[in-house]
PDB file of N, CA, C and O in Angstrom:
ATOM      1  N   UNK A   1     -11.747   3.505   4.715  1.00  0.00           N
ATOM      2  CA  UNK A   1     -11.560   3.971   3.354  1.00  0.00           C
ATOM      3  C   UNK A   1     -10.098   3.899   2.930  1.00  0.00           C
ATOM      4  O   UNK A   1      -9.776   3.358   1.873  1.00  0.00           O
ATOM      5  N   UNK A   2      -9.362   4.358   3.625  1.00  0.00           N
ATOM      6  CA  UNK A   2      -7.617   4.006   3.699  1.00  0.00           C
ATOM      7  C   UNK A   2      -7.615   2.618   3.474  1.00  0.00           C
ATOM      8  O   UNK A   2      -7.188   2.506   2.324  1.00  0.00           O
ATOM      9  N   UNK A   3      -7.844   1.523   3.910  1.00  0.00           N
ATOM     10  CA  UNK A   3      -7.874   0.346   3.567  1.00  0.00           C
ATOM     11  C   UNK A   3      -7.807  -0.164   2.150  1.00  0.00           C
ATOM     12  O   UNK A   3      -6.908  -0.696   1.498  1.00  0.00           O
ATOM     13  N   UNK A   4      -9.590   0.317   1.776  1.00  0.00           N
ATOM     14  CA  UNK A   4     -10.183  -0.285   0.710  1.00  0.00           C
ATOM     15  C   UNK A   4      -9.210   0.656  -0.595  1.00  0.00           C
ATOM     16  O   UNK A   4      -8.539   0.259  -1.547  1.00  0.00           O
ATOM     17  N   UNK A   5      -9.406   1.488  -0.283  1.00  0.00           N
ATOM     18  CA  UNK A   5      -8.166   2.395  -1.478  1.00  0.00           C
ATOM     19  C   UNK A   5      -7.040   1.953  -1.981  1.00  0.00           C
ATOM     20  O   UNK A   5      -6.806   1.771  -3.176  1.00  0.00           O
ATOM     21  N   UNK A   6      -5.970   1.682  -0.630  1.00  0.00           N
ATOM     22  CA  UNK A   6      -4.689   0.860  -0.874  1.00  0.00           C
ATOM     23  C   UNK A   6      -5.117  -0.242  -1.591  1.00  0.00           C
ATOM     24  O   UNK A   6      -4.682  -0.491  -2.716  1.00  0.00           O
ATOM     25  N   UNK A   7      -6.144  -1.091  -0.878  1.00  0.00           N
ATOM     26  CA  UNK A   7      -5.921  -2.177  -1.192  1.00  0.00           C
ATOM     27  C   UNK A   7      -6.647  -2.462  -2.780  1.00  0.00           C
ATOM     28  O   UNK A   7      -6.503  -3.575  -3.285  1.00  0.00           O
ATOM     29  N   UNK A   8      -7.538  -1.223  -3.617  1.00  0.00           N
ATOM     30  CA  UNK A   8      -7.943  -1.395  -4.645  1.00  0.00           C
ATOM     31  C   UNK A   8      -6.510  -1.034  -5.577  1.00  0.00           C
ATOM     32  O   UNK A   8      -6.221  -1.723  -6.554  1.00  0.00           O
ATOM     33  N   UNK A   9      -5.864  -0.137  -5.237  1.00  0.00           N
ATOM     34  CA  UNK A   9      -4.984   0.399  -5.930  1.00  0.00           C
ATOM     35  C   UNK A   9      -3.865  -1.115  -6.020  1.00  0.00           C
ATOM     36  O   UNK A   9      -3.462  -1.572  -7.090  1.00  0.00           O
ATOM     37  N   UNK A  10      -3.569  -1.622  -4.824  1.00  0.00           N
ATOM     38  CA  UNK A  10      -2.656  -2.615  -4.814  1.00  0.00           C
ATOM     39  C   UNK A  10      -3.205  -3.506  -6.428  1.00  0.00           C
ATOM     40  O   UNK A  10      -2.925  -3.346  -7.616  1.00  0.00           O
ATOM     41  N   UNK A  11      -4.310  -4.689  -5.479  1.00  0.00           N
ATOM     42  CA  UNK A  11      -4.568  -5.305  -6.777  1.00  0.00           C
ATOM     43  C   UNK A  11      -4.816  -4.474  -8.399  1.00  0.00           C
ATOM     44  O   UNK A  11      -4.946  -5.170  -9.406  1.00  0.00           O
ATOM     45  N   UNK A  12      -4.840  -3.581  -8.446  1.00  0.00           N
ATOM     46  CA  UNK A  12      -4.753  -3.340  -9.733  1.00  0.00           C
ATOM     47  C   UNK A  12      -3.364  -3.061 -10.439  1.00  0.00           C
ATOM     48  O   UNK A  12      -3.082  -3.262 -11.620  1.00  0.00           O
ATOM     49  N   UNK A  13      -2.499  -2.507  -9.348  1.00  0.00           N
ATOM     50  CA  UNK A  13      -0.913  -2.100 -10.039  1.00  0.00           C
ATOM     51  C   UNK A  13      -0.026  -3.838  -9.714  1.00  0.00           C
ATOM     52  O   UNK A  13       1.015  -4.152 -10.291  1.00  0.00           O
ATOM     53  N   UNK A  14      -0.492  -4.418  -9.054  1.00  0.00           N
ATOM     54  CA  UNK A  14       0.395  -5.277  -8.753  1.00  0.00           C
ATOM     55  C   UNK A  14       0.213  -6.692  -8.959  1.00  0.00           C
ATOM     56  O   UNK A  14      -0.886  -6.970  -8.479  1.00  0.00           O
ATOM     57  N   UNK A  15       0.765  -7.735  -9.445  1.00  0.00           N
ATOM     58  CA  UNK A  15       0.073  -8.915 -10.208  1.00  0.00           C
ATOM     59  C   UNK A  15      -0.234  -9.572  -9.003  1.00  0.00           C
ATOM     60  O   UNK A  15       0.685  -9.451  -8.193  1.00  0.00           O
ATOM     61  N   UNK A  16      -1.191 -10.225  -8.588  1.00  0.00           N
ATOM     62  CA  UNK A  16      -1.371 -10.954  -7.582  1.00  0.00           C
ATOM     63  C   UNK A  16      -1.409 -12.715  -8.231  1.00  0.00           C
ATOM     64  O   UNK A  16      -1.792 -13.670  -7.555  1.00  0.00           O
ATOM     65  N   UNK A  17      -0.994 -12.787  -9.441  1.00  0.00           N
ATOM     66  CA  UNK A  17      -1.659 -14.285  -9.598  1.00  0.00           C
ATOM     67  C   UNK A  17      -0.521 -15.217  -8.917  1.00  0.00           C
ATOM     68  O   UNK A  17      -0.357 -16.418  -9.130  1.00  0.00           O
ATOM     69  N   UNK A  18       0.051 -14.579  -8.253  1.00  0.00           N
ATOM     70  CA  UNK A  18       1.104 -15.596  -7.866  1.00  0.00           C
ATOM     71  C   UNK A  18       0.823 -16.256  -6.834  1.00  0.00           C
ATOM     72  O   UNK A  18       1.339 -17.301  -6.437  1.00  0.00           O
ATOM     73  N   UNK A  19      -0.591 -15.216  -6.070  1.00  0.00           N
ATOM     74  CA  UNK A  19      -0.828 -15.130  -4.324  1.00  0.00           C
ATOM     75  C   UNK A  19      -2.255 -15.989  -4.779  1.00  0.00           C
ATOM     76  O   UNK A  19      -3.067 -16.186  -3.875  1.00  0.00           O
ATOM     77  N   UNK A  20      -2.514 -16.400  -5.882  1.00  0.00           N
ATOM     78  CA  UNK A  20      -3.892 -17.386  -5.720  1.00  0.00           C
ATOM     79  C   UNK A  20      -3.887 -18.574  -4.976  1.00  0.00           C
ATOM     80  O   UNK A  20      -4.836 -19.089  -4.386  1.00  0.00           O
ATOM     81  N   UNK A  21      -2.816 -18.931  -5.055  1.00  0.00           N
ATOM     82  CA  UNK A  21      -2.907 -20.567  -4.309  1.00  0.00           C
ATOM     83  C   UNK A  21      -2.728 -19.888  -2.924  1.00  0.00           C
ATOM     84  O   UNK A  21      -3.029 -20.694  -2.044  1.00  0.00           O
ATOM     85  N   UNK A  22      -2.334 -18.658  -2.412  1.00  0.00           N
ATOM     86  CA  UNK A  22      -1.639 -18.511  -1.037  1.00  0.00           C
ATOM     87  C   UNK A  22      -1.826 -17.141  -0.802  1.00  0.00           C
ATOM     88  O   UNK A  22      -1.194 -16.192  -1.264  1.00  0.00           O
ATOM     89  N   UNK A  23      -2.872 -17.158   0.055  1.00  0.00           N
ATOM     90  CA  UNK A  23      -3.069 -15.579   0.047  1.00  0.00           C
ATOM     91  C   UNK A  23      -2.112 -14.714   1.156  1.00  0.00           C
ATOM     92  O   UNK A  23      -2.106 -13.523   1.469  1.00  0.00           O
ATOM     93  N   UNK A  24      -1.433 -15.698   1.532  1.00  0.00           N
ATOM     94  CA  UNK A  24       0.051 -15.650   2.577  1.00  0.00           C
ATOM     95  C   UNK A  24       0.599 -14.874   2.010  1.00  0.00           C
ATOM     96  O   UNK A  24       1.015 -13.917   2.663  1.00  0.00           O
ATOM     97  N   UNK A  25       0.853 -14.913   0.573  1.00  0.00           N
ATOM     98  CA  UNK A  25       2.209 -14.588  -0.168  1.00  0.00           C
ATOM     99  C   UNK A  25       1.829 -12.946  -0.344  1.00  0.00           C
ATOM    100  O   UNK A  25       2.954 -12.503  -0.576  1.00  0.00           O
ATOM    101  N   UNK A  26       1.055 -11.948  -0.371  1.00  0.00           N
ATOM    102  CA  UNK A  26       0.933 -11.194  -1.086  1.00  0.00           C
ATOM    103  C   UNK A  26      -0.157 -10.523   0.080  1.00  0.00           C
ATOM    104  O   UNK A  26      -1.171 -11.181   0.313  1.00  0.00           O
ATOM    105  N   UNK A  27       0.036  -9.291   0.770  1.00  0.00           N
ATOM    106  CA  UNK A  27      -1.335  -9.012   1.851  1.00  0.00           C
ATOM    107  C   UNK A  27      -0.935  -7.378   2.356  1.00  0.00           C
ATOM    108  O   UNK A  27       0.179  -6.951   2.660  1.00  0.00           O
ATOM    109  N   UNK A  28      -2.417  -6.550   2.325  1.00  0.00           N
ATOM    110  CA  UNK A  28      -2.388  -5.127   2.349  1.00  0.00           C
ATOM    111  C   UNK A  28      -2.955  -5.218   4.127  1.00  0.00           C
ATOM    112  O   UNK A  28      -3.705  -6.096   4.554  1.00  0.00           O
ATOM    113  N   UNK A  29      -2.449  -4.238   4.834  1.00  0.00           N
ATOM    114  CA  UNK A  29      -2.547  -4.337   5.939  1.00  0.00           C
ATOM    115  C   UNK A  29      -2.326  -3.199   7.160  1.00  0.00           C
ATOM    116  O   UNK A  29      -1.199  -2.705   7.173  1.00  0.00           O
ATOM    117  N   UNK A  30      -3.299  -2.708   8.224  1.00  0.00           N
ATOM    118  CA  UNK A  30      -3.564  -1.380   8.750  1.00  0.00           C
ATOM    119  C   UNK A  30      -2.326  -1.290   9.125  1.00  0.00           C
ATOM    120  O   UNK A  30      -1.796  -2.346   9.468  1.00  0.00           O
ATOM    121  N   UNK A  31      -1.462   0.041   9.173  1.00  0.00           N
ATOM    122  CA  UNK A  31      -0.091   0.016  10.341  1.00  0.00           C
ATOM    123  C   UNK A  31      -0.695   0.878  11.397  1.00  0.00           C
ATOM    124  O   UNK A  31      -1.876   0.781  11.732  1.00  0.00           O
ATOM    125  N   UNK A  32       0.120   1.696  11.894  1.00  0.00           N
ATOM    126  CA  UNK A  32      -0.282   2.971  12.344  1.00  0.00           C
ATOM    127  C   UNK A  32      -0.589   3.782  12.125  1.00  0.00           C
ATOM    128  O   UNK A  32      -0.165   4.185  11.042  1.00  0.00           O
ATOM    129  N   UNK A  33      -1.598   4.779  12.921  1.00  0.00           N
ATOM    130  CA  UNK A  33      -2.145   6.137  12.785  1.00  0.00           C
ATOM    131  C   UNK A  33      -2.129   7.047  13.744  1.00  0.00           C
ATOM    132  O   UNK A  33      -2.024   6.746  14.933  1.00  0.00           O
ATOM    133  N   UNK A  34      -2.251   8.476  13.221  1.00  0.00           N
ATOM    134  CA  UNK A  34      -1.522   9.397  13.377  1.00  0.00           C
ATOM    135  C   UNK A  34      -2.635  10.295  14.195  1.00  0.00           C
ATOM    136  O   UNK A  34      -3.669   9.762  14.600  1.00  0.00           O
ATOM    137  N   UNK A  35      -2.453  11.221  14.339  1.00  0.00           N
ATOM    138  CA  UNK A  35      -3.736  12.614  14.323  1.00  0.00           C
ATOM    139  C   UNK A  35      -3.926  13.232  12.893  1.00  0.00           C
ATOM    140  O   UNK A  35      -4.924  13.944  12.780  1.00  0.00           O
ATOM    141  N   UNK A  36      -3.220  13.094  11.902  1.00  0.00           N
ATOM    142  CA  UNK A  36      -3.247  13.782  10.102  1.00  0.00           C
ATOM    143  C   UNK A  36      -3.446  12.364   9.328  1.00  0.00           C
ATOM    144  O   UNK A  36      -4.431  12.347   8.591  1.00  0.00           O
ATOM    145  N   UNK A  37      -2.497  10.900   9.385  1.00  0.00           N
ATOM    146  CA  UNK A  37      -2.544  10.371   8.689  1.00  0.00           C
ATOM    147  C   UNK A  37      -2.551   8.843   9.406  1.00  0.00           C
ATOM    148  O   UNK A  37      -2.395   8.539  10.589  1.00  0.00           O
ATOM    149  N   UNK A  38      -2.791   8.016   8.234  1.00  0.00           N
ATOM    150  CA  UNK A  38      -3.404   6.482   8.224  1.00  0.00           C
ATOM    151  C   UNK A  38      -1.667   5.765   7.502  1.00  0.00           C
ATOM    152  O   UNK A  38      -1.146   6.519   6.680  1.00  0.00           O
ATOM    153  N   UNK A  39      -1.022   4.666   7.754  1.00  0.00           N
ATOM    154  CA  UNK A  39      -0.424   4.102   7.033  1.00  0.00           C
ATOM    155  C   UNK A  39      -0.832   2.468   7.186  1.00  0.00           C
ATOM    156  O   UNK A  39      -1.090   1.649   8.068  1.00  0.00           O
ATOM    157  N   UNK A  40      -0.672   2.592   5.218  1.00  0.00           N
ATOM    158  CA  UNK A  40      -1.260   0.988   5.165  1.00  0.00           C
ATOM    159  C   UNK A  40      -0.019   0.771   4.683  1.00  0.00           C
ATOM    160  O   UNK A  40       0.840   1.583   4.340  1.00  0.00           O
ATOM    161  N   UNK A  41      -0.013  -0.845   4.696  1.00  0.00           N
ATOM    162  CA  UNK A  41       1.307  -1.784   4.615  1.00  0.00           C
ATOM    163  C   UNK A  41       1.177  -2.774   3.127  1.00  0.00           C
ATOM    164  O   UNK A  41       0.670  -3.895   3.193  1.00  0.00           O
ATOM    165  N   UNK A  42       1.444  -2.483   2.451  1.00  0.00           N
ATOM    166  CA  UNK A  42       1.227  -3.639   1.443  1.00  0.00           C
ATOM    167  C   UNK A  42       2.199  -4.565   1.154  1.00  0.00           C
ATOM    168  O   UNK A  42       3.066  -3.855   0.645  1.00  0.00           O
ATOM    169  N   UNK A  43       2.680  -5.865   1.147  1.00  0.00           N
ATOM    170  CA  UNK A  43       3.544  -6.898   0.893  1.00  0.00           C
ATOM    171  C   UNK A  43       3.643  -7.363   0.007  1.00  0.00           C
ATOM    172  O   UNK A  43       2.552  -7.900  -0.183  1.00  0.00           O
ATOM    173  N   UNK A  44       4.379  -7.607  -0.933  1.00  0.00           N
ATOM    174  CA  UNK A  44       4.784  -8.116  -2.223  1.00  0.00           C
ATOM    175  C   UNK A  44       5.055  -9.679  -1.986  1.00  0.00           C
ATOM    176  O   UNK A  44       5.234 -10.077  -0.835  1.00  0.00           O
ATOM    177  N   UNK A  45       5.086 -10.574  -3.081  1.00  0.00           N
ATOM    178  CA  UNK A  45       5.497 -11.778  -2.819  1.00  0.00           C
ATOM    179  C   UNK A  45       7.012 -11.591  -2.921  1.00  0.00           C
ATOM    180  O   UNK A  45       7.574 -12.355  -2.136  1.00  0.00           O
ATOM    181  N   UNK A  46       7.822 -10.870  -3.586  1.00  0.00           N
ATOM    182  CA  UNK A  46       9.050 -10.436  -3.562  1.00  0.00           C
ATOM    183  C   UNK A  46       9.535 -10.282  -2.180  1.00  0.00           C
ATOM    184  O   UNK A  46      10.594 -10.836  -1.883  1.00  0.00           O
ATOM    185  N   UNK A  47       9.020  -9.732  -1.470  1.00  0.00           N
ATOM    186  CA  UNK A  47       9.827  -9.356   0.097  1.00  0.00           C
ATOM    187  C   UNK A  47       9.859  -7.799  -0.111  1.00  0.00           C
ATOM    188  O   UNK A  47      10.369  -7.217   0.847  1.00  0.00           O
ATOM    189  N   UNK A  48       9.394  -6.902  -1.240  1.00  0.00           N
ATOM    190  CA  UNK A  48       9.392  -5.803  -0.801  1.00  0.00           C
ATOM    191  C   UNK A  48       7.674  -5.307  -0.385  1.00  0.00           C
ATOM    192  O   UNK A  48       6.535  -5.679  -0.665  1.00  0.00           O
ATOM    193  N   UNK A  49       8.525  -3.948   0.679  1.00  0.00           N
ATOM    194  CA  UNK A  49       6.846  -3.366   1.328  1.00  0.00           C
ATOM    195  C   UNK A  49       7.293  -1.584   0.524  1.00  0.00           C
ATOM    196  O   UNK A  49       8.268  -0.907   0.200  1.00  0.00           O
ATOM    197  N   UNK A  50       5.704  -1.550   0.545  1.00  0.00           N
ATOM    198  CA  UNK A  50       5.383  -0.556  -0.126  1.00  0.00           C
ATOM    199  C   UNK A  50       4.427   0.206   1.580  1.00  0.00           C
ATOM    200  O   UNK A  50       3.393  -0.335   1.972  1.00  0.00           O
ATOM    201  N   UNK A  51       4.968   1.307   2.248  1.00  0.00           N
ATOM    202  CA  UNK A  51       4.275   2.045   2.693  1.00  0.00           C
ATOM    203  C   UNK A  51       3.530   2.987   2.371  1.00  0.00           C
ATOM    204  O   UNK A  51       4.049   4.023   1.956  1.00  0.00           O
ATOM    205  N   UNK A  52       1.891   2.856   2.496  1.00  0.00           N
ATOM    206  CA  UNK A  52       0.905   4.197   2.093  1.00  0.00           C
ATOM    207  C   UNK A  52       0.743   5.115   3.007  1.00  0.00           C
ATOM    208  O   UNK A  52       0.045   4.754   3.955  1.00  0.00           O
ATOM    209  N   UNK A  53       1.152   6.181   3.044  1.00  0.00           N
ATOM    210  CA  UNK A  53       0.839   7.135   3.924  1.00  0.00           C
ATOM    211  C   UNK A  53      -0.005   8.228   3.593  1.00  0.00           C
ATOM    212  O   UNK A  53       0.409   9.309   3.173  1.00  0.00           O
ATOM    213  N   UNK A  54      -1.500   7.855   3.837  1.00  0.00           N
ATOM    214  CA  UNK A  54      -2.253   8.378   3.752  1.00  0.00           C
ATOM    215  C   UNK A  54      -2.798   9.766   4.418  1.00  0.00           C
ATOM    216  O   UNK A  54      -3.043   9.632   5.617  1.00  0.00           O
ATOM    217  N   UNK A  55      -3.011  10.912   3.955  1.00  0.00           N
ATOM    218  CA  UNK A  55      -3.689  12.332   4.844  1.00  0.00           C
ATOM    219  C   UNK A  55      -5.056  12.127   4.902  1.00  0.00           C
ATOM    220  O   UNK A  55      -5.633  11.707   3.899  1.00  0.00           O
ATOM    221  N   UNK A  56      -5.776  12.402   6.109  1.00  0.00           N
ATOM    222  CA  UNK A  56      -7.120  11.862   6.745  1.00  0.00           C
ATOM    223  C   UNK A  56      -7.742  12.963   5.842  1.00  0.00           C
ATOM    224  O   UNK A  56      -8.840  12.678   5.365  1.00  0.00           O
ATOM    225  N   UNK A  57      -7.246  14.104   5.551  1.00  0.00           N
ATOM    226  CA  UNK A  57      -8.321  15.537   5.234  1.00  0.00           C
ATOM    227  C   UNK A  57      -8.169  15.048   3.875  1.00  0.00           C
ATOM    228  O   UNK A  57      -9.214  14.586   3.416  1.00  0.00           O
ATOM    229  N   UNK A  58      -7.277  15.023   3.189  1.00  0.00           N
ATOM    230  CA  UNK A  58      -7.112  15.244   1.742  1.00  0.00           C
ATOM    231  C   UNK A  58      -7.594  13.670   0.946  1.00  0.00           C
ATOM    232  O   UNK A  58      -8.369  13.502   0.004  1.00  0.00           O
ATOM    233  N   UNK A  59      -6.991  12.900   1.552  1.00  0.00           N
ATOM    234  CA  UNK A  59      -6.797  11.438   0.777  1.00  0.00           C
ATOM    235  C   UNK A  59      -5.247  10.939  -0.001  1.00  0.00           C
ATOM    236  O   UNK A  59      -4.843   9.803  -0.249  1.00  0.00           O
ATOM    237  N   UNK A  60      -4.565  12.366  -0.269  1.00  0.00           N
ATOM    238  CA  UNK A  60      -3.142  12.614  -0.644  1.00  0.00           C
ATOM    239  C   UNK A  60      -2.787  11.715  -0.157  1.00  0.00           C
ATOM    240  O   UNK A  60      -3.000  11.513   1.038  1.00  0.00           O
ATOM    241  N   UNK A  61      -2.046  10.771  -1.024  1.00  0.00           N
ATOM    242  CA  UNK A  61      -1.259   9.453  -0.535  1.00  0.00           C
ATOM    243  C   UNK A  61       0.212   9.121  -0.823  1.00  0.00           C
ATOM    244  O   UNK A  61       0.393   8.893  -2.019  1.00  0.00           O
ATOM    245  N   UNK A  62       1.432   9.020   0.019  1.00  0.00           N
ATOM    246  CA  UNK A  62       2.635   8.829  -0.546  1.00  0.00           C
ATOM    247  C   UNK A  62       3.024   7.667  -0.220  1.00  0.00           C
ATOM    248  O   UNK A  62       2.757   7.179   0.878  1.00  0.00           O
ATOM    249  N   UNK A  63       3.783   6.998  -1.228  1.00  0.00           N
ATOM    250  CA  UNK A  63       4.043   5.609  -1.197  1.00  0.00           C
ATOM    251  C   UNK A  63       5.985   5.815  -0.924  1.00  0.00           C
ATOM    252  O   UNK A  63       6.760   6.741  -1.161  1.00  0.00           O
ATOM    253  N   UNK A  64       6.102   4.863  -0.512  1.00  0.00           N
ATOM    254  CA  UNK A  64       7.565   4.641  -0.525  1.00  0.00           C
ATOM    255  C   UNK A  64       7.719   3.141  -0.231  1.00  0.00           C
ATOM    256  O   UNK A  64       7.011   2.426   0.478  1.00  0.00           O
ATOM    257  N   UNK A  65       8.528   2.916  -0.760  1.00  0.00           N
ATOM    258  CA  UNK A  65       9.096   1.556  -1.330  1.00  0.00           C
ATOM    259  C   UNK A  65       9.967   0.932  -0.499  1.00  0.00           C
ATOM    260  O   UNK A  65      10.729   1.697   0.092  1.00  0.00           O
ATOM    261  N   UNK A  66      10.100  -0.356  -0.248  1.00  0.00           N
ATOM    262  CA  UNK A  66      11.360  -0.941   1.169  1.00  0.00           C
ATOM    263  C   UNK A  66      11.558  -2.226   1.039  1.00  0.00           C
ATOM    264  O   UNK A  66      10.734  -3.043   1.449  1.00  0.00           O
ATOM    265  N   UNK A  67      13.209  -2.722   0.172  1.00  0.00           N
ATOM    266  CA  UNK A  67      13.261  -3.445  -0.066  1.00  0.00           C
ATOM    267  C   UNK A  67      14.268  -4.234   1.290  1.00  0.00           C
ATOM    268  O   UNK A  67      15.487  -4.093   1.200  1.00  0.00           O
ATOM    269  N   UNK A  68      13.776  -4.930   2.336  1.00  0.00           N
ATOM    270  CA  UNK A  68      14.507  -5.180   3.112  1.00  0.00           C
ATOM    271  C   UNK A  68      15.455  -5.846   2.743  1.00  0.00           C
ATOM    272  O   UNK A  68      16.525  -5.283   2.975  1.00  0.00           O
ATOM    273  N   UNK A  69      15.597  -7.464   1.940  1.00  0.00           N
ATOM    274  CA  UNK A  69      17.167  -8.078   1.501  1.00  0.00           C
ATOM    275  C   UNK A  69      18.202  -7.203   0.864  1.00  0.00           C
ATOM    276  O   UNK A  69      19.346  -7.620   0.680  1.00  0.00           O
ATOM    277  N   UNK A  70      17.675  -5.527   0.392  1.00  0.00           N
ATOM    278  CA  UNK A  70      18.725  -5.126  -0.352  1.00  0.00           C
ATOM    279  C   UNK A  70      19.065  -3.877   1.071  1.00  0.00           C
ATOM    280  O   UNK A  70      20.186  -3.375   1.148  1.00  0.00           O
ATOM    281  N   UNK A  71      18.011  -3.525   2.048  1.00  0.00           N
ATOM    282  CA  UNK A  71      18.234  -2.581   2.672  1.00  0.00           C
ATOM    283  C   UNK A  71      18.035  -1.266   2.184  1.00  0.00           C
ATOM    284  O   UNK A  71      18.610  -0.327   2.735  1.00  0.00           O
ATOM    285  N   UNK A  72      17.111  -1.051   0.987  1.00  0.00           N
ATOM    286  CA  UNK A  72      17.272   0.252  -0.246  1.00  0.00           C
ATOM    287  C   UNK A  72      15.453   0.395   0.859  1.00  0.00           C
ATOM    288  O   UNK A  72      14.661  -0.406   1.354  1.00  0.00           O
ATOM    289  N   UNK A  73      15.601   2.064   0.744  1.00  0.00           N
ATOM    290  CA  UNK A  73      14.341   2.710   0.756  1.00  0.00           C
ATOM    291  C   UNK A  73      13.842   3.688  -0.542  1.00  0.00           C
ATOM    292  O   UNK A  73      14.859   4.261  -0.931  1.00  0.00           O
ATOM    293  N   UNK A  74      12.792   4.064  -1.285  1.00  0.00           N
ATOM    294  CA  UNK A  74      12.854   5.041  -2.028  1.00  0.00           C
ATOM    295  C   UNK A  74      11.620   5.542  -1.766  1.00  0.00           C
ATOM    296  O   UNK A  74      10.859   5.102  -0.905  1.00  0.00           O
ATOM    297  N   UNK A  75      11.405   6.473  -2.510  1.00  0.00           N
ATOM    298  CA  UNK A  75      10.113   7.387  -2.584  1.00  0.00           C
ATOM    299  C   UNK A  75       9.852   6.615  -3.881  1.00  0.00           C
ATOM    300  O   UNK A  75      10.771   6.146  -4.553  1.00  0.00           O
ATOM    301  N   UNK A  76       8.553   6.503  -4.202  1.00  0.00           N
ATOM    302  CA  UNK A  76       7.827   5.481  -4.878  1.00  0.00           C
ATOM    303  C   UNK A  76       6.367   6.383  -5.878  1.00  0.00           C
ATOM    304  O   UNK A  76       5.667   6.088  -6.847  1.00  0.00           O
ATOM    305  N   UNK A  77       6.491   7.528  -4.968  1.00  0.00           N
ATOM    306  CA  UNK A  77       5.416   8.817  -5.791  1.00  0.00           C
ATOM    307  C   UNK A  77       4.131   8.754  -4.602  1.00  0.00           C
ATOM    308  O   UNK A  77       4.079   8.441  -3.413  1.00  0.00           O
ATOM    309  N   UNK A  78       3.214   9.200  -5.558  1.00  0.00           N
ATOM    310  CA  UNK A  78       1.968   9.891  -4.894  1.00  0.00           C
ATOM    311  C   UNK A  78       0.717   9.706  -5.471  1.00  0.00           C
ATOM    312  O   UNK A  78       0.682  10.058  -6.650  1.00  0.00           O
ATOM    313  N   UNK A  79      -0.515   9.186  -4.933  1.00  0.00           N
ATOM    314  CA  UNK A  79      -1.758   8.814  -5.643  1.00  0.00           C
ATOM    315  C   UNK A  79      -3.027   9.476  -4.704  1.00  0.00           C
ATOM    316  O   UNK A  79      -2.976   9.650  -3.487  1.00  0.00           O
ATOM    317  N   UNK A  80      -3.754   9.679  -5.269  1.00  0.00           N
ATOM    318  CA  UNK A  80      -5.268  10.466  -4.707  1.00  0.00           C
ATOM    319  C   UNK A  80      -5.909   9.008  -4.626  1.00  0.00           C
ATOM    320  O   UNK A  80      -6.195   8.206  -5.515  1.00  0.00           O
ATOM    321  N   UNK A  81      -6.048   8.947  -3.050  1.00  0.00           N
ATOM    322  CA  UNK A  81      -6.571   7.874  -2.411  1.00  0.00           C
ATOM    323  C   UNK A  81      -7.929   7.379  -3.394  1.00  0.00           C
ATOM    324  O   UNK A  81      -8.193   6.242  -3.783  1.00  0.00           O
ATOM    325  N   UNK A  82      -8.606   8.542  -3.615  1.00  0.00           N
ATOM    326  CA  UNK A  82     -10.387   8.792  -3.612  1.00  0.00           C
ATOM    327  C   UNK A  82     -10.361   8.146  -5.155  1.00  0.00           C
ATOM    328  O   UNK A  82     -11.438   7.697  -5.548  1.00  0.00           O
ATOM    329  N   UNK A  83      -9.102   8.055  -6.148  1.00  0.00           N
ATOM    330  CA  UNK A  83      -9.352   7.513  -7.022  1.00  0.00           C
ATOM    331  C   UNK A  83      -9.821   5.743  -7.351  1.00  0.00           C
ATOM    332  O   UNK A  83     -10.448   5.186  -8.252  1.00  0.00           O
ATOM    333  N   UNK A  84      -9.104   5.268  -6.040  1.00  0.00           N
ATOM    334  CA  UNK A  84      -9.473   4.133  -5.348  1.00  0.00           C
ATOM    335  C   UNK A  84     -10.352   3.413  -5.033  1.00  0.00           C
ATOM    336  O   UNK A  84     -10.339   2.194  -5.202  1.00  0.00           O
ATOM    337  N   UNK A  85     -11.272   4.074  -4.515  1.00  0.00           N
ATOM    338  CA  UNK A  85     -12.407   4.026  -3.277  1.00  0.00           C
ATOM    339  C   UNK A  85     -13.620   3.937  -4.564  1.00  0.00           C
ATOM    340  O   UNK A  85     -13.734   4.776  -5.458  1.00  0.00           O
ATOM    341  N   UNK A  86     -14.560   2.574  -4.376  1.00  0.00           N
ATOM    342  CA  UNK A  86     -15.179   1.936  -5.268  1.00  0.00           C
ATOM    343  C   UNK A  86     -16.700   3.142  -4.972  1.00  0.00           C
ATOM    344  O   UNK A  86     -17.258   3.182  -3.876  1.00  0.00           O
ATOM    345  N   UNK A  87     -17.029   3.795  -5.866  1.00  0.00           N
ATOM    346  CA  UNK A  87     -18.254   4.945  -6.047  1.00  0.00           C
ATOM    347  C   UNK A  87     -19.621   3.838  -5.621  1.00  0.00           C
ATOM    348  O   UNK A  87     -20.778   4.258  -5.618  1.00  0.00           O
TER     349      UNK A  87
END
């Protein structure tokens, strides 16, 4: 469910038409997990990653942002996984 969430939320906030010819360019992906939480990985065609750090009980999700060529991290906000997750 961590998966399908990120990865609904991704394609909808984030343009993917760039990743049609190349689904290389652009890809949401399991990291590690915790005993509380799930983190998914999402990749930009830009070179920045967006970490989801998901809570297993709640669905409470915090994103933070990581632009490696600039070396910048930020807090990026917070989304309710479950809004995600196709009914």
């Amino acid at each position: 469910m961590a998966y399908e969430g990120v990865s609904n939320y991704c394609h909808e906030t984030y343009d993917w038409s760039v990743a049609a010819g190349d689904s290389a360019i652009m890809s949401v992906t399991m990291g590690e997990e915790t005993d509380s939480a799930f983190l998914v990985v999402f990749r930009s065609y830009t070179g920045a990653i967006v970490n989801f750090f998901v809570e297993k009980g709640s669905g409470k999700t915090r994103l933070v942002e990581f632009v490696p060529a600039l070396g910048v991290q930020n807090d990026a906000g917070t989304i309710d996984l479950f809004d995600y997750i196709e009914k």
